[in-house]
NUGULO-831621 format. One record per residue (C-alpha): residue in three letters; x, y, z. Coordinates in nm, 4 decimals. Layout:
<recs>
REC   rest       east      north         up
REC    ALA          X          Y          Z
...
</recs>
This chain:
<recs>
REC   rest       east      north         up
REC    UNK    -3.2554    -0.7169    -2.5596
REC    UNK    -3.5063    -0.4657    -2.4466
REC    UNK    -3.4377    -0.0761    -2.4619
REC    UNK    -3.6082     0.1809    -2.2759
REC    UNK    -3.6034     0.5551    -2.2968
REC    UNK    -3.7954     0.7401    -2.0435
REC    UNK    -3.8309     1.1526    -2.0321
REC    UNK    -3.6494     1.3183    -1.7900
REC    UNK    -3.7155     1.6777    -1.8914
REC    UNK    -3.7433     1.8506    -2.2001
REC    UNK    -3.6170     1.6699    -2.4864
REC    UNK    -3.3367     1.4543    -2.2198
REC    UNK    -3.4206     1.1086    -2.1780
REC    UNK    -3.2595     0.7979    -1.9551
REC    UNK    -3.2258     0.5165    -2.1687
REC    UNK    -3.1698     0.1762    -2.0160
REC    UNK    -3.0244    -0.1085    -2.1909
REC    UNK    -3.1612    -0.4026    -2.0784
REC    UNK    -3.0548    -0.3242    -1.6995
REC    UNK    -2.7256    -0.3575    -1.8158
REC    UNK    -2.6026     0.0321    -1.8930
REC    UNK    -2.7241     0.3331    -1.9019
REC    UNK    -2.7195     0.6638    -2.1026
REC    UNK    -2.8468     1.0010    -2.1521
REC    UNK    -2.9632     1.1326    -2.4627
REC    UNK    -3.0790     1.5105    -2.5154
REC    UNK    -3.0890     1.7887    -2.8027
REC    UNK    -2.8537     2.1110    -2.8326
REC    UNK    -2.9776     2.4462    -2.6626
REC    UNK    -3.0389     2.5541    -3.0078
REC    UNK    -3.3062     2.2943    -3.0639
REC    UNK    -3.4465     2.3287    -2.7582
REC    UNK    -3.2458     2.1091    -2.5716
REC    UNK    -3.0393     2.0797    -2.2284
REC    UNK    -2.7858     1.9222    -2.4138
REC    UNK    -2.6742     1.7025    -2.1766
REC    UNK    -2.6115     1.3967    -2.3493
REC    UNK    -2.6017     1.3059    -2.7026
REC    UNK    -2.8689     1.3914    -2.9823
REC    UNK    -2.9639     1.0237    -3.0789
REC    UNK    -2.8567     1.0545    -3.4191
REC    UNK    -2.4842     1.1050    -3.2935
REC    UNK    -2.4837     0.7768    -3.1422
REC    UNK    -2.5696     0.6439    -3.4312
REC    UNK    -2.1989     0.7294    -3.5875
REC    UNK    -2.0823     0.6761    -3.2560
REC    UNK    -2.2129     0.3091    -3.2348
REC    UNK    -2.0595     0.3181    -3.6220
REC    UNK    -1.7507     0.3723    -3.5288
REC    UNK    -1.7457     0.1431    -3.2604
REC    UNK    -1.8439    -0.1707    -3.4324
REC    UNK    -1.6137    -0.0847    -3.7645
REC    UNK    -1.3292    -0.1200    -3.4685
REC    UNK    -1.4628    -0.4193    -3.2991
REC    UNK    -1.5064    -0.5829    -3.6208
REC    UNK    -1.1760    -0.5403    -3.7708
REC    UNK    -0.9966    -0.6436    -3.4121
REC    UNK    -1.2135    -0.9546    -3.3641
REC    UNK    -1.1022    -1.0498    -3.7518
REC    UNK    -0.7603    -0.9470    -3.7626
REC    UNK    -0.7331    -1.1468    -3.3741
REC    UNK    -0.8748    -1.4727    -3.5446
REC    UNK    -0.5914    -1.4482    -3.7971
REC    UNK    -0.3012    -1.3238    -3.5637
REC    UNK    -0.2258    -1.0117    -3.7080
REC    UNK    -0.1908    -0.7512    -3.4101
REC    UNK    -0.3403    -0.3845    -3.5179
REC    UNK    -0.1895    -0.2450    -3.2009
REC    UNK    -0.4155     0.1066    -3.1723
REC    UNK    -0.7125     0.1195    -3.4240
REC    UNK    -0.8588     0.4538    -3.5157
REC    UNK    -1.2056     0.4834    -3.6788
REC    UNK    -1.3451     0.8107    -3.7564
REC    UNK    -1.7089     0.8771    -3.8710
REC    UNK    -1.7805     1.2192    -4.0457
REC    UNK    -2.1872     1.2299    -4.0235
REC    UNK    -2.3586     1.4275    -4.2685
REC    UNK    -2.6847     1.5796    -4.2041
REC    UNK    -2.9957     1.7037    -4.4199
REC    UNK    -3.1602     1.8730    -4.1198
REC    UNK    -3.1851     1.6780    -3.8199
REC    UNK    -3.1423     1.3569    -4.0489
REC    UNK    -2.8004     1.1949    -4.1048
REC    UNK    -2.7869     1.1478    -4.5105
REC    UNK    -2.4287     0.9869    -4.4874
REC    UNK    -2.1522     0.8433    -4.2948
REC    UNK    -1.8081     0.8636    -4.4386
REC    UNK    -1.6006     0.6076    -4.2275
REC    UNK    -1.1984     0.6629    -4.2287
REC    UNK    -1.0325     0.3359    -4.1058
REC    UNK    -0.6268     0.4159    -3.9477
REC    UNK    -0.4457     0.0994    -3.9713
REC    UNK    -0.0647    -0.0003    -3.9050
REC    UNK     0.1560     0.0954    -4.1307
REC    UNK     0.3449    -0.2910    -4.0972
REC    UNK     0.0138    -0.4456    -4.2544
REC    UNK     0.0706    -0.5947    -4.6266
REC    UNK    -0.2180    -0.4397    -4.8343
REC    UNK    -0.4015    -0.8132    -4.9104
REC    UNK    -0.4362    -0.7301    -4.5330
REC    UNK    -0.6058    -0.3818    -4.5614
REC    UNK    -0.7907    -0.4770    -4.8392
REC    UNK    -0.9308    -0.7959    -4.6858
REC    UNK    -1.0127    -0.5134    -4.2773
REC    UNK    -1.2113    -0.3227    -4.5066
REC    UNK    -1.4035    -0.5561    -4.6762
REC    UNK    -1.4946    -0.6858    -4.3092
REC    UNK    -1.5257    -0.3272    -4.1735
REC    UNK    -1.8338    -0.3030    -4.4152
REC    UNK    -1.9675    -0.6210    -4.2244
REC    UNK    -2.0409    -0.4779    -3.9059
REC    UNK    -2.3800    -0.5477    -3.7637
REC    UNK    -2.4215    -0.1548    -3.7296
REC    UNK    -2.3145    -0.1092    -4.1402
REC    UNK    -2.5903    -0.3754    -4.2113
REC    UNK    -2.8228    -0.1769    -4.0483
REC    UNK    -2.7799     0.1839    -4.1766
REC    UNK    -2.7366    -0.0178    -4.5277
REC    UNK    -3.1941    -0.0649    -4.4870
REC    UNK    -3.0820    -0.4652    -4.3610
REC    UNK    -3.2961    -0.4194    -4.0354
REC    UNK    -3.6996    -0.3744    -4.0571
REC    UNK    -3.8236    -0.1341    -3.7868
REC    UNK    -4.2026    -0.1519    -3.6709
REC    UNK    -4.3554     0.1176    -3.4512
REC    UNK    -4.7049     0.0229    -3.1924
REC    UNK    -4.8595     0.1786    -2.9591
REC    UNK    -4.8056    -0.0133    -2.5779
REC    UNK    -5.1424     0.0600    -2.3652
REC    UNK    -5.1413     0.1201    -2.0434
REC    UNK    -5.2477    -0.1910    -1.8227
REC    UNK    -5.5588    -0.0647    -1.5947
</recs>
């Protein structure tokens, strides 16, 4: 999958994913931004929050269990511009047993997006030239 982000003004950008969607994502007016989209490191609790979810439905649907309307919430905590944490609150039905909790949040923490922010993914940064 190839992603693209390409200035539109300021600090916004247009990032394409792979021709497939697209998103804007910008600062707050009070860093200098248009803020019309997303700082960057919000999606990163946003995409979070959304794999915790797709996780836990995907297992619980393999074993029949119906979770009717999941709720994940992600508190981010910043140093500066830098999220330091993610505290990750998990609302599931009340007619689970708890072997059944116990075993969504064990999986919750399996999420391709929890591997990441857990230092699983390497990240390497080069320069693309220009072709004349």
């Amino acid at each position: 999958m190839r992603i693209v982000a390409r200035r539109v003004e300021g600090y916004a950008h247009d990032v394409d994913l792979d021709g497939s969607h697209d998103l804007r994502v910008d600062e707050p007016a009070h860093l200098g931004g248009t803020d019309t989209g997303p700082r960057p490191t919000e999606l990163l609790g946003a995409s979070l929050a959304g794999c915790i979810a797709i996780t836990i439905e995907m297992y619980a649907g393999r074993k029949g269990w119906d979770l009717g309307a999941v709720e994940v919430d992600v508190e981010v905590g910043y140093e500066g511009p830098v999220p330091t944490r993610f505290e990750v609150g998990v609302k599931l039905p009340a007619e689970l047993d708890e072997e059944q909790r116990r075993r969504l949040l064990v999986v919750a923490t399996k999420c391709p997006v929890h591997k990441v922010l857990a230092g699983e993914a390497h990240v390497s940064v080069t320069e693309h030239m220009e072709a004349a």
